[in-house]
Backbone as CSV, one residue per row, in Angstrom:
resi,resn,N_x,N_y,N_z,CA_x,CA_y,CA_z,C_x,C_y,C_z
1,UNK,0.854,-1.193,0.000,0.000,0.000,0.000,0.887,1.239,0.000
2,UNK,0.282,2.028,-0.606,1.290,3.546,-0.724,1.279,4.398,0.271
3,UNK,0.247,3.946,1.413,-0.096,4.533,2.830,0.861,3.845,3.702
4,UNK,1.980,3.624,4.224,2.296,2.335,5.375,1.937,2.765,6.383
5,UNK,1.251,3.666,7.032,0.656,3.534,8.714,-0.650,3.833,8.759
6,UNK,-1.853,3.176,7.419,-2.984,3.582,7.490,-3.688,2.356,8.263
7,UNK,-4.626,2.682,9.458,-5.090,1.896,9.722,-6.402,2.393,10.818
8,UNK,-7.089,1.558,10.904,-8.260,1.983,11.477,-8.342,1.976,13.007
9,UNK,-9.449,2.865,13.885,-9.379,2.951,14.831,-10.592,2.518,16.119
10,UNK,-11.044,1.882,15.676,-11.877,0.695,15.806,-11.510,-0.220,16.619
11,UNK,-12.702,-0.453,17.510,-12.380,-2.037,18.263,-11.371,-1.587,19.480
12,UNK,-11.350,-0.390,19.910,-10.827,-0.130,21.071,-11.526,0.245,22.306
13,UNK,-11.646,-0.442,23.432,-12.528,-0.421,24.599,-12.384,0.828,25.533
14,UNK,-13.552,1.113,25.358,-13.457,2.753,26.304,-14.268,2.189,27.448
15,UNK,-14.883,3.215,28.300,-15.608,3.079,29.707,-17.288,2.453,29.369
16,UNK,-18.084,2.057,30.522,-18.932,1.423,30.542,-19.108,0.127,29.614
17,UNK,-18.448,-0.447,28.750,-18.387,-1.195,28.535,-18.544,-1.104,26.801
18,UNK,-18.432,0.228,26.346,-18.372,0.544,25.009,-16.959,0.259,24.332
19,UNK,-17.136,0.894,22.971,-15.818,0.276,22.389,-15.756,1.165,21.034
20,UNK,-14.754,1.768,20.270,-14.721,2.699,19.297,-14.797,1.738,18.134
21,UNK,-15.824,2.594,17.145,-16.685,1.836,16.234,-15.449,1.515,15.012
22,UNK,-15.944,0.370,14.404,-14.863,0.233,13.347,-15.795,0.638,11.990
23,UNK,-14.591,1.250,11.010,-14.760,1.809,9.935,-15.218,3.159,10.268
24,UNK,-15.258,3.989,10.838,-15.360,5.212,10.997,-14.125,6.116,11.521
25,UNK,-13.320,5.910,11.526,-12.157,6.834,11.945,-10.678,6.139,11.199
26,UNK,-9.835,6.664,10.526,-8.761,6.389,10.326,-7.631,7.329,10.581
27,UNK,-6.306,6.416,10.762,-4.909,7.456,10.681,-4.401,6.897,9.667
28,UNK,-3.693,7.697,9.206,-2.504,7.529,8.477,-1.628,8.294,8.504
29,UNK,-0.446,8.087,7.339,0.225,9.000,7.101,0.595,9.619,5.363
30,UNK,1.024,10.337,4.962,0.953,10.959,4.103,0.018,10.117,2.635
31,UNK,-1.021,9.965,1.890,-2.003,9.757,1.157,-1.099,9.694,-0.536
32,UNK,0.257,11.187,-0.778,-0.003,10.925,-2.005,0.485,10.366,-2.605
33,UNK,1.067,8.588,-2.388,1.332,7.603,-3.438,0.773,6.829,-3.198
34,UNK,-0.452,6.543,-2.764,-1.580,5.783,-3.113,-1.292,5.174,-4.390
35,UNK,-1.707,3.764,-4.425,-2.091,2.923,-5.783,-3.189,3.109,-6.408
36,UNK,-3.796,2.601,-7.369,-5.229,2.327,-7.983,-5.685,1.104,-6.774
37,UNK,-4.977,-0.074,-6.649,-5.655,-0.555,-5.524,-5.971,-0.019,-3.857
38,UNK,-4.936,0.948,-3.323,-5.322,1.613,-2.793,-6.610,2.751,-2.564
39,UNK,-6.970,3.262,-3.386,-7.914,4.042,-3.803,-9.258,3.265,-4.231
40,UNK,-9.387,1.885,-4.537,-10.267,1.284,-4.427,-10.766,0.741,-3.504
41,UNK,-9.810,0.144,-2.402,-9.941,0.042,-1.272,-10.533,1.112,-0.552
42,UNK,-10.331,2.132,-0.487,-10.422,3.555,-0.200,-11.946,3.800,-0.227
43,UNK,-12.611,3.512,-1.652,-13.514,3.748,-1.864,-14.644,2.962,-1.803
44,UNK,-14.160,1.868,-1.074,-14.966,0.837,-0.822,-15.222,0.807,0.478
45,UNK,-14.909,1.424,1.351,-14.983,1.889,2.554,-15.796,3.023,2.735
46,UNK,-16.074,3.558,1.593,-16.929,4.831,1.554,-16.686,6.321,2.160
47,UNK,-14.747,6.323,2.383,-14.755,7.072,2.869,-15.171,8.651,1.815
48,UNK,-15.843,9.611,3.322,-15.474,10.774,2.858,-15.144,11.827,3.238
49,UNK,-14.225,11.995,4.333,-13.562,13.271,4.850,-11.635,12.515,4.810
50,UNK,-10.988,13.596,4.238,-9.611,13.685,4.469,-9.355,14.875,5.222
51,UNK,-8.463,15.008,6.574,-8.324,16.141,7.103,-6.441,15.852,6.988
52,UNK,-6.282,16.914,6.595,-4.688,16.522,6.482,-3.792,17.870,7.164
53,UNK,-2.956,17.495,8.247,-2.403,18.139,9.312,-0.805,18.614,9.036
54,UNK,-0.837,18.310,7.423,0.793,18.686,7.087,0.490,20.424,6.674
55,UNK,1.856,20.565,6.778,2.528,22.694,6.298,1.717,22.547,4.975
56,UNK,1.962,23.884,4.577,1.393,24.231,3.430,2.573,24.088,2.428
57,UNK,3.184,23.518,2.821,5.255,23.641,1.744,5.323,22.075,1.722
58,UNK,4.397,21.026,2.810,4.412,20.075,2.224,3.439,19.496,1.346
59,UNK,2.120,20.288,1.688,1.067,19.638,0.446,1.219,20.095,-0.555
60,UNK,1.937,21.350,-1.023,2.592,22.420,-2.682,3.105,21.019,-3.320
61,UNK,4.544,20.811,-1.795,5.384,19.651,-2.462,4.806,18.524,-3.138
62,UNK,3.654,17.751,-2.923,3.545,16.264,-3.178,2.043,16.161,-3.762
63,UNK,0.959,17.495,-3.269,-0.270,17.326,-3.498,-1.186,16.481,-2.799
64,UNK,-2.555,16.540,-3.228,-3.322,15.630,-2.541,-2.790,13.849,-3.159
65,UNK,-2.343,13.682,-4.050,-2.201,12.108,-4.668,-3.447,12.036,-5.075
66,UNK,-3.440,10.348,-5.792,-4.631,10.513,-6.473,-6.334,10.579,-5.694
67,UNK,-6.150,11.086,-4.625,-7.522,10.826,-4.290,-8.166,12.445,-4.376
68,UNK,-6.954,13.333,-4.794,-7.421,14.428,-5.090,-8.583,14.783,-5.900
69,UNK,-8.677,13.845,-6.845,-9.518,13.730,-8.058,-11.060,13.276,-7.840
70,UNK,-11.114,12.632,-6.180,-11.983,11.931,-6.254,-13.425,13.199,-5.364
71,UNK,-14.761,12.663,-5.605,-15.981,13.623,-4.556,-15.397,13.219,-2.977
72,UNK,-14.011,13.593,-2.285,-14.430,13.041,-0.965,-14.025,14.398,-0.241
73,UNK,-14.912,15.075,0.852,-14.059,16.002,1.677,-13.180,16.351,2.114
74,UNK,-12.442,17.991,1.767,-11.019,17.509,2.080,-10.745,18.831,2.923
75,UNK,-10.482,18.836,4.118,-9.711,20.114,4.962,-8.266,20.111,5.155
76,UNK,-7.404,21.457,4.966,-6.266,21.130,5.259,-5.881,22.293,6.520
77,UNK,-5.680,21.661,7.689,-5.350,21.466,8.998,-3.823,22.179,9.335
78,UNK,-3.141,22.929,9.097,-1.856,22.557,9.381,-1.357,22.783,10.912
79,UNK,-0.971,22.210,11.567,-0.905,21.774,12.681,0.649,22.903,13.401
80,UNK,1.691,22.489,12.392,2.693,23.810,12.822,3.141,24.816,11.725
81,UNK,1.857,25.164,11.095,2.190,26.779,10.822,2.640,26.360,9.022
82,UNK,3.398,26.542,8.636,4.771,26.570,7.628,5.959,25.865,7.602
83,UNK,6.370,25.734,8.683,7.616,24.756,8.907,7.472,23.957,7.940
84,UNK,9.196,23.236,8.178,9.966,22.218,6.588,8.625,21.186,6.608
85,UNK,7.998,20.685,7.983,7.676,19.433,7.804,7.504,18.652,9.381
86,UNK,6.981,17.980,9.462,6.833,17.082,10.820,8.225,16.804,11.005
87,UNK,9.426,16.688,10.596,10.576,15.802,11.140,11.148,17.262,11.615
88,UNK,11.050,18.473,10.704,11.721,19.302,10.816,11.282,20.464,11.146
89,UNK,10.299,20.710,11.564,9.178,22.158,11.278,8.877,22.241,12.853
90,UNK,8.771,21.808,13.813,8.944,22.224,15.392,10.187,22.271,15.954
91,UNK,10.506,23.504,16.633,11.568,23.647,18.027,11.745,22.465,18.040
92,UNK,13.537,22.361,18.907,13.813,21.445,19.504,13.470,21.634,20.504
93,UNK,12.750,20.587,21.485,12.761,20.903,22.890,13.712,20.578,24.174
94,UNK,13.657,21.061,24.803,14.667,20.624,26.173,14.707,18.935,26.040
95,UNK,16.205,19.117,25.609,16.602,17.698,25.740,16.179,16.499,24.490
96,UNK,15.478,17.278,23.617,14.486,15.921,22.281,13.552,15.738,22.972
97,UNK,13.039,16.124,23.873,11.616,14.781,24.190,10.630,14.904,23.523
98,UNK,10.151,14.486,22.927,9.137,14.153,22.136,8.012,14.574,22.517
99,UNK,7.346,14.213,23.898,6.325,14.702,24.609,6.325,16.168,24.682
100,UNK,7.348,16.871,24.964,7.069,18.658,24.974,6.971,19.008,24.020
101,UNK,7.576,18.265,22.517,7.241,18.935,21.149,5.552,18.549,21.284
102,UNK,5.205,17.855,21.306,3.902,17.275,21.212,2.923,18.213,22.053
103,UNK,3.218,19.097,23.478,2.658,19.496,24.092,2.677,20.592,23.317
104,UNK,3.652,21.538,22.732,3.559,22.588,21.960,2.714,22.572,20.390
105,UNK,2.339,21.053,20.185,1.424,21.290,19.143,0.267,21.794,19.943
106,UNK,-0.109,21.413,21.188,-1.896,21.960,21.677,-1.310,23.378,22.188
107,UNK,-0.214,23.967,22.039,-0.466,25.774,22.025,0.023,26.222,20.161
108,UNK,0.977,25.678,19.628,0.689,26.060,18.004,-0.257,25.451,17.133
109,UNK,-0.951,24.332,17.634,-1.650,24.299,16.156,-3.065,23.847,17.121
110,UNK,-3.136,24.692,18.155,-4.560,24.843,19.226,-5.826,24.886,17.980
111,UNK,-5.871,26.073,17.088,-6.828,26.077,16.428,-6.907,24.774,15.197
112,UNK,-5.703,24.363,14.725,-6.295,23.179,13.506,-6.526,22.009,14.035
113,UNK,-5.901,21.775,15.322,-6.216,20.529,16.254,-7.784,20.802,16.747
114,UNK,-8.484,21.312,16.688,-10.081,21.855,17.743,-10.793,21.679,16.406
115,UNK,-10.405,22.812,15.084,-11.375,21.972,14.250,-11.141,20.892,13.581
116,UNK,-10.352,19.914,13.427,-9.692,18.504,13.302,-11.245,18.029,14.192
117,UNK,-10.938,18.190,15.719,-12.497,17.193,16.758,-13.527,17.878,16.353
118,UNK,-13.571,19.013,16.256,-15.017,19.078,15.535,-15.694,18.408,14.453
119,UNK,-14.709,18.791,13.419,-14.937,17.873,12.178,-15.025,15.951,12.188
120,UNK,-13.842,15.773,13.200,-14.492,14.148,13.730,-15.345,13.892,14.594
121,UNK,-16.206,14.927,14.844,-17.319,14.331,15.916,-18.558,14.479,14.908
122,UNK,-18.546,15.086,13.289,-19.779,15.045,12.673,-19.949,14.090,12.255
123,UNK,-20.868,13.047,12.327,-21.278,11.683,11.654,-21.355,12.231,10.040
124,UNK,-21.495,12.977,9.465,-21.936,13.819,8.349,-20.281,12.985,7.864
125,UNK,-19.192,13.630,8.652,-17.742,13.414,7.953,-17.490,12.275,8.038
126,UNK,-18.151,10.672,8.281,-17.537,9.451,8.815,-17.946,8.824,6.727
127,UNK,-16.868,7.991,7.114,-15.793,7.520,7.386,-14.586,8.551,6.983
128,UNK,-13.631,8.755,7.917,-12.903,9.895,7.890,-11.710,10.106,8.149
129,UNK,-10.558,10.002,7.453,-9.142,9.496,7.974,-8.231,11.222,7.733
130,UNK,-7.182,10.853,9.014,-6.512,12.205,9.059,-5.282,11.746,8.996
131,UNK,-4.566,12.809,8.781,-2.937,12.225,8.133,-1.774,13.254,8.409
132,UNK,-0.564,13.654,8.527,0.550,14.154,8.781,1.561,13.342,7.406
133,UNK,2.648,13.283,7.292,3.655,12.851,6.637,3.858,11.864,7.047
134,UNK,4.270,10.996,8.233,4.187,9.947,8.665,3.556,9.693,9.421
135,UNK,2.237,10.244,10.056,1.370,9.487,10.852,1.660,9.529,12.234
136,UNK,2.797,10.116,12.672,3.700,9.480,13.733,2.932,10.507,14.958
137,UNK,3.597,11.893,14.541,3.310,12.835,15.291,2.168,14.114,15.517
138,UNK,2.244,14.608,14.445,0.834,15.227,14.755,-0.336,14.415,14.498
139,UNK,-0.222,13.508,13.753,-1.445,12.593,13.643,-1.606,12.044,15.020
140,UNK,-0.510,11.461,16.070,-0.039,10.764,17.044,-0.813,11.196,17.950
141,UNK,-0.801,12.908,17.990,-1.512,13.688,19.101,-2.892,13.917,18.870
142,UNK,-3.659,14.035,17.620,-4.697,13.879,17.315,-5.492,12.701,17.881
143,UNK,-5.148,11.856,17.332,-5.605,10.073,17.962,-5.350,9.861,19.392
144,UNK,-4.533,10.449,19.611,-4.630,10.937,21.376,-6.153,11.269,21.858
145,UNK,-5.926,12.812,21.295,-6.851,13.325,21.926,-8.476,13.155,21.737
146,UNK,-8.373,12.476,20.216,-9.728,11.637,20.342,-9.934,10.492,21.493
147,UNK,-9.049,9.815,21.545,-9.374,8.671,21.977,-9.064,8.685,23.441
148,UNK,-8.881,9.987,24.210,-8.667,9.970,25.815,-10.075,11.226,25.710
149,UNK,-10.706,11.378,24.839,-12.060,12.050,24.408,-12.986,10.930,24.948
150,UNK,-12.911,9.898,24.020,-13.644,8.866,23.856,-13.427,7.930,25.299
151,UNK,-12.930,8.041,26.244,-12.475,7.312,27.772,-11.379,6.176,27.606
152,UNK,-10.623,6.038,26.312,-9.833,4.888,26.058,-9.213,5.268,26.707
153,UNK,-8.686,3.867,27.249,-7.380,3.617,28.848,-6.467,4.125,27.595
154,UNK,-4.652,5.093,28.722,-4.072,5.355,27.948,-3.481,4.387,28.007
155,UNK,-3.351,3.358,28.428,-2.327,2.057,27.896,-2.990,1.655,26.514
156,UNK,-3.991,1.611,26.027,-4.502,1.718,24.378,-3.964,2.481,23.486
157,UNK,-3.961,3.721,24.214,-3.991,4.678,23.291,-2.377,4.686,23.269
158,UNK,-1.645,4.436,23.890,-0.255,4.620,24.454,0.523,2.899,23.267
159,UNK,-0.183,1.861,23.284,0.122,0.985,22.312,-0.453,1.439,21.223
160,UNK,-1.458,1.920,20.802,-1.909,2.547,19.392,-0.812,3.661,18.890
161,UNK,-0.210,4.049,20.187,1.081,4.865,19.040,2.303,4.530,18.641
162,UNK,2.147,3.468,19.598,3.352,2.452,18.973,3.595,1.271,17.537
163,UNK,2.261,1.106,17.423,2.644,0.223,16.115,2.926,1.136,14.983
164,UNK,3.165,2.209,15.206,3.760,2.750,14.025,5.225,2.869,13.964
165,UNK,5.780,2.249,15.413,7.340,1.903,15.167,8.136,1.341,14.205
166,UNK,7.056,-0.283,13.981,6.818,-1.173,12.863,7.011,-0.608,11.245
167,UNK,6.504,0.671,11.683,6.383,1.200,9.907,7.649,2.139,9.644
168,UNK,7.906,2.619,10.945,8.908,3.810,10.212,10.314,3.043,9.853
169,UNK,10.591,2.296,9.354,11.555,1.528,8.840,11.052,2.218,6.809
170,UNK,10.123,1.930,6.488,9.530,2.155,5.551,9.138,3.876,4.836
171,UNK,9.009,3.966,5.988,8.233,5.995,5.895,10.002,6.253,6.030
172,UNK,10.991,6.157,6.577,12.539,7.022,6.337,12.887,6.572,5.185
173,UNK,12.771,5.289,4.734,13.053,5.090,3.267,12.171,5.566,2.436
174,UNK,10.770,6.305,2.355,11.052,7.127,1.381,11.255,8.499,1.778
175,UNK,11.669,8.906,2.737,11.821,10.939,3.246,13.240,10.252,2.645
176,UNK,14.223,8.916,2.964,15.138,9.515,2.495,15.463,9.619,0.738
177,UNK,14.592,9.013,0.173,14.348,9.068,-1.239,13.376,10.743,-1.775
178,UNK,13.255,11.114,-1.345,12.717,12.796,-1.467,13.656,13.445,-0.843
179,UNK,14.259,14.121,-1.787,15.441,15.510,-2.054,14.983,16.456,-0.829
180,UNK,14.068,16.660,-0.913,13.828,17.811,0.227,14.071,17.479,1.335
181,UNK,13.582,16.253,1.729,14.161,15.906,3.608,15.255,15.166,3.229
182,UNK,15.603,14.702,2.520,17.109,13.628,2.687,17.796,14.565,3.206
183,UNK,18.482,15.857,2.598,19.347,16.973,3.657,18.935,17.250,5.053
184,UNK,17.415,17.720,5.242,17.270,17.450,6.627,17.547,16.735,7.439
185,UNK,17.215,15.481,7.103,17.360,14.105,7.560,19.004,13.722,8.698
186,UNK,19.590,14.700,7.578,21.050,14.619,7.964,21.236,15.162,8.952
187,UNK,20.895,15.964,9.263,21.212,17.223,10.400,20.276,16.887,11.580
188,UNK,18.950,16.620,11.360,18.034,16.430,12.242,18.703,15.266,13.281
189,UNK,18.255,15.322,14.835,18.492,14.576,15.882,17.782,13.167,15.476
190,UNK,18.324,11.914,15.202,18.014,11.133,14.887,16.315,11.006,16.119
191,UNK,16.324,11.122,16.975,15.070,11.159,18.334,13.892,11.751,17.653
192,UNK,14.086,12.567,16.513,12.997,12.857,15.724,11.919,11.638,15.439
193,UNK,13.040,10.940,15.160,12.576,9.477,13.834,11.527,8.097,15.143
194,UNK,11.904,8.421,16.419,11.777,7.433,17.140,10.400,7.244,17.638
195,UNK,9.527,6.264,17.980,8.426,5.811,18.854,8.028,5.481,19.672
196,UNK,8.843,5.685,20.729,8.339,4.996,21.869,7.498,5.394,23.110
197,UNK,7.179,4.242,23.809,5.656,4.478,24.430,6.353,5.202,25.258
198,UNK,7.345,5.593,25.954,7.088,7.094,27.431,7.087,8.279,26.197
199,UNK,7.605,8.465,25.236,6.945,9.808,24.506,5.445,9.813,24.623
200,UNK,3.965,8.616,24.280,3.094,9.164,24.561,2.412,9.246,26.028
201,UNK,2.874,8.310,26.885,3.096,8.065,28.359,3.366,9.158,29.086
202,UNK,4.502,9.852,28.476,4.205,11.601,29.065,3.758,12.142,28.747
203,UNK,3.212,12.486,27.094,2.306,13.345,26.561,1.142,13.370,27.693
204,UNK,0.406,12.079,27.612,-0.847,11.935,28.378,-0.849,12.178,30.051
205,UNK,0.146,11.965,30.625,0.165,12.535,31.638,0.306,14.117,32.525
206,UNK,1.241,14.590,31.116,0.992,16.140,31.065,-0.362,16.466,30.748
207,UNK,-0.953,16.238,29.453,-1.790,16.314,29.035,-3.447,16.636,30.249
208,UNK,-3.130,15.438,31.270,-4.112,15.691,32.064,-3.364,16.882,33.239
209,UNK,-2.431,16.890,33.442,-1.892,17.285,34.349,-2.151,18.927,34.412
210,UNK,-1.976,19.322,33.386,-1.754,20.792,33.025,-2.958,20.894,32.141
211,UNK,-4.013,20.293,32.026,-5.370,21.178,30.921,-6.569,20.272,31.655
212,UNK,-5.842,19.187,32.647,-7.421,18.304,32.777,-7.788,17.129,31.942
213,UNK,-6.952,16.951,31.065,-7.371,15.693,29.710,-7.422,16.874,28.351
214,UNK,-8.273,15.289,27.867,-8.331,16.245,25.948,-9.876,16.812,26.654
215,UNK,-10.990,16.490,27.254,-11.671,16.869,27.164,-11.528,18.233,27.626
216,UNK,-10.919,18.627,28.654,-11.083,19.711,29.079,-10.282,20.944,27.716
217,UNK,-8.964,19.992,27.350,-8.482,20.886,26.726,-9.379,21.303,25.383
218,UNK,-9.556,20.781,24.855,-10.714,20.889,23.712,-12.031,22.167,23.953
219,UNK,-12.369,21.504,24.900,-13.599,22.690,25.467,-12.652,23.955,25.437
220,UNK,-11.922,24.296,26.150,-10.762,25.290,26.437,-10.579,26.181,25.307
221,UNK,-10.473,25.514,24.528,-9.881,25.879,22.909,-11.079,25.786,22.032
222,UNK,-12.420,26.259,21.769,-13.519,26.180,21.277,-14.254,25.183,20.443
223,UNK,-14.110,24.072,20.893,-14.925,22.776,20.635,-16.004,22.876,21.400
224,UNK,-17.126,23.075,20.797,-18.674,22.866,21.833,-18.642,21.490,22.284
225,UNK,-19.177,21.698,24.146,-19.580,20.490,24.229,-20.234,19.446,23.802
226,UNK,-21.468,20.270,22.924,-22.607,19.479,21.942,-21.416,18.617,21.039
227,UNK,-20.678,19.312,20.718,-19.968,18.353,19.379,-19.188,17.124,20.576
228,UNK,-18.410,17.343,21.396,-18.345,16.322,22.249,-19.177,14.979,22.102
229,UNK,-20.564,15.275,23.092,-21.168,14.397,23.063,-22.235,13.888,21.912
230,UNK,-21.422,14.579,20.932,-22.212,13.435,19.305,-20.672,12.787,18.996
231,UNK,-19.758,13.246,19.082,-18.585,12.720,18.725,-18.751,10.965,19.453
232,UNK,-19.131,11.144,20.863,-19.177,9.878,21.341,-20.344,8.707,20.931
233,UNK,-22.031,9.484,20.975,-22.364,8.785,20.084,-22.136,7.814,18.830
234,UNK,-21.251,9.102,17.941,-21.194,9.127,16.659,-19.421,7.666,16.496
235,UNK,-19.224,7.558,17.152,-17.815,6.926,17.513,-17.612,5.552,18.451
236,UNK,-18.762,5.724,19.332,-18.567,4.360,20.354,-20.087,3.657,20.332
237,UNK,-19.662,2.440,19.782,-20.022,1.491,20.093,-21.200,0.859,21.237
238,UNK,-22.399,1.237,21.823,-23.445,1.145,23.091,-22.909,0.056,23.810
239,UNK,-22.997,-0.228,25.124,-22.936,-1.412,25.630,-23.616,-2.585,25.224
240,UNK,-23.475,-4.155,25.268,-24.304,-4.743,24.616,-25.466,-5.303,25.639
C-alpha cells in the first residue's frame, strides 16, 4: 500500500463497557502515493472526509495524490504553521523529548487541532481518515486526543502509538528518497525518527496534568460540548 501507517481505529474499549466503532475513523500518514488498488480500497470503505495536518510547503510539495480527483471532503489542517515538515518544522525541545514537542502542538496548532475534533465528531464526515507525513506525530496527538475524548485507557492509546514503530523503517526510506528531507534528515536529531511508548506516556500525563485531559483541553480551545457528546455517540459502540 502507498499509505504504510494507514489503519483503522476501531475495536478499542473505552468506559462502561463501550468500544470505538470500526470503519469510521482512520490514521494515516501521508495519502499521495496511493495505488489504484489503494484508492479502491479507499472507496470501498466509503470514505469521505480527508483532514490533512501537514505545512502548506508540504502539500505544494507532493499534493493531494490521487484521491485528489476523487468527490471526498477535504480540509487542510496545518498543525505547525509553515515549517519544513513534521521531522523538521517544530523547536527542539529541552533535551528531544518528544512529549514537549507534542505538548507545543496543543499551544501552536490549538486552532487546527479543535477543528480537526469538531470535524471528527460530525457523523456527516464518517468515514474519515486524518494524516501528517508519517502518521507518527501530529497525527499521534490527534488520535490521542480523540481517543482519551472517547475514555480509552491510555495504555490503548499509548500501544496505538506504537505500532507505528513497525512502519517507520519504511516511511525514512522514502523521506530519504525525497530531495527535500534527505538533507534534513542529515542534520536532524536522529530522536525525531523514534516511537516509543514514554513519549506518549508523558504526553498523556501532562496532558491531564496541566489542561485536565483532551476533554477539558478541547472545550478550552472552542470545541462545543454538543460536538463532544455526538462525537461519542457518533464513535462508540453502546454497551451490549
Amino acid at each position: 500500500m502507498g499509505a504504510f501507517n494507514f489503519r483503522d481505529l476501531g475495536g478499542y474499549p473505552s468506559g462502561a463497557g463501550r468500544s470505538t466503532r470500526w470503519g469510521r475513523l482512520f490514521r494515516s500518514d501521508t495519502l499521495h502515493e496511493l495505488n489504484d488498488t489503494d484508492v479502491a480500497l479507499l472507496s470501498s470503505l466509503g470514505l469521505a472526509t480527508i483532514i490533512d495536518l501537514r505545512t502548506p510547503a508540504e502539500l505544494e510539495r507532493t499534493g493531494r495524490g490521487p484521491l485528489g480527483g476523487h468527490p471526498i471532503g477535504f480540509h487542510h489542517l496545518s498543525v505547525i504553521g509553515d515549517g519544513g515538515g513534521e521531522a523538521m518544522g517544530a523547536p527542539a525541545p529541552p533535551g528531544e523529548d518528544l512529549s514537549e514537542r507534542y505538548l507545543w502542538y496543543l499551544d501552536c496548532g490549538r486552532s487546527a487541532l479543535a477543528t480537526a475534533l469538531t470535524l471528527l465528531a460530525d457523523p456527516a464526515n464518517h468515514p474519515v481518515v486524518f494524516h501528517c507525513a508519517a502518521g507518527k506525530d501530529r497525527t499521534g496527538v490527534l488520535a490521542a486526543l480523540v481517543l482519551d475524548i472517547l475514555g480509552v485507557d491510555h495504555d490503548v492509546i499509548v500501544a496505538d502509538y506504537v505500532i507505528t514503530a513497525g512502519r517507520m523503517p519504511l516511511i525514512l526510506e522514502r523521506y530519504r528518497a525525497d530531495p527535500a528531507f534527505a538533507g534534513q534528515m542529515a542534520t536532524a536529531p536522529t530522536s525525531r525518527f523514534g516511537v516509543e511508548a514514554s513519549t506518549m506516556e508523558r504526553f498523556l500525563s501532562e496532558l491531564h496534568a496541566r489542561f485536565g485531559g483532551a476533554r477539558s483541553w478541547a472545550l478550552a480551545s472552542g470545541v462545543p460540548v454538543e460536538d463532544l457528546l455526538v462525537m461519542e455517540a457518533a464513535l462508540l459502540v453502546p454497551p451490549a
